[in-house]
VEXKOL-634749 format. One record per residue (C-alpha): residue in three letters; x, y negated, z; residue number from 1. Coordinates in nm, 2 decimals, padded with zeros to 4 digits. Layout:
# residues N
+------+--------+--------+--------+-----+
| type |   east |  north |     up | seq |
+------+--------+--------+--------+-----+
|  ALA |      X |      Y |      Z | NUM |
...
+------+--------+--------+--------+-----+
***
This chain:
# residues 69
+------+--------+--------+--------+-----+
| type |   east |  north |     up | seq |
+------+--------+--------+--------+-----+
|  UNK |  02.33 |  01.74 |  00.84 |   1 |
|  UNK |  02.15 |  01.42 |  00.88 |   2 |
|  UNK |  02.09 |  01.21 |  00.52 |   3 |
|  UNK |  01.99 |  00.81 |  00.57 |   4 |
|  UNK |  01.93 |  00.64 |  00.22 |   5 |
|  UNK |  01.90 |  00.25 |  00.32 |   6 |
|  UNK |  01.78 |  00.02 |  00.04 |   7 |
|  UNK |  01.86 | -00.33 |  00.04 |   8 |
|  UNK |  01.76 | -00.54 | -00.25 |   9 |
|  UNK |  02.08 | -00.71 | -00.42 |  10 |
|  UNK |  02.09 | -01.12 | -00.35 |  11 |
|  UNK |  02.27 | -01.39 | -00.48 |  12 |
|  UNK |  02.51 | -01.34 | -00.16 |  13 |
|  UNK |  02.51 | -00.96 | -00.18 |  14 |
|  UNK |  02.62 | -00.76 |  00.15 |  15 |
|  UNK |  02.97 | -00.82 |  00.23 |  16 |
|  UNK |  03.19 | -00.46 |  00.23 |  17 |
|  UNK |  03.16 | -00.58 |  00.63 |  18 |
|  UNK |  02.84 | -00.58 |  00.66 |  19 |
|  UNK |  02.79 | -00.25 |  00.47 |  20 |
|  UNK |  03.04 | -00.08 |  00.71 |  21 |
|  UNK |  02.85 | -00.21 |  00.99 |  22 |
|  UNK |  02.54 | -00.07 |  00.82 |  23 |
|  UNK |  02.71 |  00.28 |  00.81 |  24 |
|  UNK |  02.85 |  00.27 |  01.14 |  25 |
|  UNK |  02.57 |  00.17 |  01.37 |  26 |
|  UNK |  02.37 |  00.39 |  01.16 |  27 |
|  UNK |  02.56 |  00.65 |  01.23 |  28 |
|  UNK |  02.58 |  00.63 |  01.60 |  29 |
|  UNK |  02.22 |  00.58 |  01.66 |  30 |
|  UNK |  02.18 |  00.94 |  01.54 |  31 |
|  UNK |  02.44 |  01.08 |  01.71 |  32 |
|  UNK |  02.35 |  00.89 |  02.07 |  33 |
|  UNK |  01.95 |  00.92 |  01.96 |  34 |
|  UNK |  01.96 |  01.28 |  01.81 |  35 |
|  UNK |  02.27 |  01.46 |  01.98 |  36 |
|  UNK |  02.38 |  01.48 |  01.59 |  37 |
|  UNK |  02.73 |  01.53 |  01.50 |  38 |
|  UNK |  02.86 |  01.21 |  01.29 |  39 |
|  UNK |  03.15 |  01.38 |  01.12 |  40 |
|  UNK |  02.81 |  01.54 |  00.91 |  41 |
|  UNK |  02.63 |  01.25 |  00.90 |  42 |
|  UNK |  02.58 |  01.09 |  00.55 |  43 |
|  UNK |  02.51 |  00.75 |  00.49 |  44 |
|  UNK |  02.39 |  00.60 |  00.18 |  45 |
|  UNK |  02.31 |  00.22 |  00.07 |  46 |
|  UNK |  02.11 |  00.14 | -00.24 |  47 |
|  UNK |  02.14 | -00.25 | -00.39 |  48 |
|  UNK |  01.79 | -00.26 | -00.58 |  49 |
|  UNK |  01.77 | -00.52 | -00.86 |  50 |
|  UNK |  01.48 | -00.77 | -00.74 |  51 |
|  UNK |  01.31 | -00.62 | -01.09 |  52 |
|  UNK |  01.30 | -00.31 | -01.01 |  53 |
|  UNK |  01.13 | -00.39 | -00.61 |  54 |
|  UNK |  00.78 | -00.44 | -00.65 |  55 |
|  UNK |  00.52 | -00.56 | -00.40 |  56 |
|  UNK |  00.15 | -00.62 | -00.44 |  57 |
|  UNK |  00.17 | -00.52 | -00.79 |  58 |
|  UNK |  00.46 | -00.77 | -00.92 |  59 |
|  UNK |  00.80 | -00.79 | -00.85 |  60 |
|  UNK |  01.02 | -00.96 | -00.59 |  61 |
|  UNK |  01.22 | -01.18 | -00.83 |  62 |
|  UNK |  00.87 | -01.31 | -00.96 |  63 |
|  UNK |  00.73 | -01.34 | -00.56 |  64 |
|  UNK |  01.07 | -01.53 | -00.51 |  65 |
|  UNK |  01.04 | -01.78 | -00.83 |  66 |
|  UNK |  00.69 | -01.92 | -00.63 |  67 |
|  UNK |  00.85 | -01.87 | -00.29 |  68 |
|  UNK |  00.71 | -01.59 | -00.13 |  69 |
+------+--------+--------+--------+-----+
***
């Protein structure tokens, strides 16, 4: 049973329920054209991480973002 954990970080405009479907879809079929693997067993998970609690060089994203980076 494949597992796929996708992290995205959680914007000001999140992910539409769209795009997230998308997400789990395409997902999906790549393993199953890629792998062989059977996508009534695939799982699919999407994390929305605060900006906090991503860090990156030793400080977080929302800190990176208030200079621009």
């Amino acid at each position: 049973m494949p597992f796929v954990n996708i992290k995205i970080t959680k914007e000001e405009q999140p992910a539409t329920p769209e795009q997230k479907h998308a997400l789990i879809e395409g997902t999906t079929k790549l393993l199953q054209d890629t792998l062989g693997k059977n996508p009534k067993s695939t799982v699919v998970i999407i994390d929305e991480i605060e900006t906090d609690n991503y860090g990156l060089g030793g400080e977080s994203i929302t800190e990176k973002r208030k200079r621009g980076e």
